[in-house]
C-alpha positions in Angstrom: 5.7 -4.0 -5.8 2.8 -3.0 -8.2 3.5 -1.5 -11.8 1.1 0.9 -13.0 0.8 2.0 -17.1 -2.1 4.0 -18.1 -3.5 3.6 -22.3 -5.4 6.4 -24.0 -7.3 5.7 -26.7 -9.0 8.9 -28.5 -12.0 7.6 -30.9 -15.9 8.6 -29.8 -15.1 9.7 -26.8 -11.8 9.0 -24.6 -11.1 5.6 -23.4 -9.0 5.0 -20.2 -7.1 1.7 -19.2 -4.9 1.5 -16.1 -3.1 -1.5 -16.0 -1.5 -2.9 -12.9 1.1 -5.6 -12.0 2.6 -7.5 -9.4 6.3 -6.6 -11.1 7.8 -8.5 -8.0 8.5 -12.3 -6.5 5.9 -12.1 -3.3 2.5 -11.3 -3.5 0.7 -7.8 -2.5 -1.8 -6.8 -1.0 -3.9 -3.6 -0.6 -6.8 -2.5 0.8 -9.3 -0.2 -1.5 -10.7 2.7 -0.1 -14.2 2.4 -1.4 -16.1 1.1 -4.1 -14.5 3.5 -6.7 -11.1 1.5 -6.7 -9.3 3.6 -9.6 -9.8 7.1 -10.7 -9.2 9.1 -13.8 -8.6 12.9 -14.0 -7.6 14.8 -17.3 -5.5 17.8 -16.9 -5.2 20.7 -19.5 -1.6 22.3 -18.6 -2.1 22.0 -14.7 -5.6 22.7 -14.6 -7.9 20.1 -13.6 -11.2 19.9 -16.3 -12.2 16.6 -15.8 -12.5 13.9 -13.2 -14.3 10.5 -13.8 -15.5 10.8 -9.9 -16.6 14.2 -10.0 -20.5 13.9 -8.4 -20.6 10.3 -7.9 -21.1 8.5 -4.6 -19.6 5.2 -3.6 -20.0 2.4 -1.1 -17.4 3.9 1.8 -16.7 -0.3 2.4 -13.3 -1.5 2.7 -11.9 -4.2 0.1 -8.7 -6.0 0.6 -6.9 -7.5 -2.3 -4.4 -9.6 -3.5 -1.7 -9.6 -6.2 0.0 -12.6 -6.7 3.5 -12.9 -8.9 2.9 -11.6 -12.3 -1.3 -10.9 -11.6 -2.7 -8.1 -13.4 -5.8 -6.1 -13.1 -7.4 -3.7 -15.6 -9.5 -0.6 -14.5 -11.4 1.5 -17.9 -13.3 4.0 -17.9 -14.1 6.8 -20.5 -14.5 10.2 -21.2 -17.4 10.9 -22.9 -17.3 14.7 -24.5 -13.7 15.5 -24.8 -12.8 19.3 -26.0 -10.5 19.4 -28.7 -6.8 20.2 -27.0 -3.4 18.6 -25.2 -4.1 17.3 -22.1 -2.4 14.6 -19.4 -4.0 12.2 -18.5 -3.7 10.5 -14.5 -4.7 7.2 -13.5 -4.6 6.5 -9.6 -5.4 3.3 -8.3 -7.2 3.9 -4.5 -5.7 1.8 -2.0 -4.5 2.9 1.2 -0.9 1.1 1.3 0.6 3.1 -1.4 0.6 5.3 -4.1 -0.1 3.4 -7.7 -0.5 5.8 -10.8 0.3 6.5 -14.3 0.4 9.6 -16.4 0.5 9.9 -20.0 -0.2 12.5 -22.6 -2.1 12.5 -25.2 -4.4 15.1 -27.9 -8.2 15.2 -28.9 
């Protein structure tokens, strides 16, 4: 069972981290979908108006890993020209055996 919690940290710019943990006894694996591994979309009410992904390419190359008992990974990224405003923020991490994500708001 992985854990996902997503930080927001509003200073030049908007900084993402998505944190994720093996919250159970066995360890888990997953497979990524491609190169990107995580992605990060900012929502204004429902509205989509940004998306770290958004016109980038990745290697389409399938990587398997693994969690182990308490392992954690950390995926950051940032948005660089923030509007001022309420948004949510959503952090999904891309593997193909389940869904891992995080929401949080938070105000520029």
């Amino acid at each position: 069972m992985l854990d996902a919690s997503l930080r927001v940290t509003v200073g030049d710019g908007v900084s993402f981290a998505l944190t994720v943990e093996n919250a159970g006894n066995e360890p888990v694996e997953v497979t990524f979908r491609d190169a990107a591994k995580v992605d990060f979309v900012v929502y204004e009410d429902d509205r989509e108006v940004w998306r770290w992904s958004e016109g980038k390419a990745f290697a389409q190359v399938l990587q398997p890993a693994r969690f182990e008992p308490g392992e954690e990974a950390v995926f950051e990224e940032s948005w660089p020209t923030p509007q001022p405003g309420d948004y949510t923020a959503e952090a999904t991490m891309r593997v193909m055996e389940a869904d891992v994500s995080a929401r949080t708001p938070f105000s520029v």
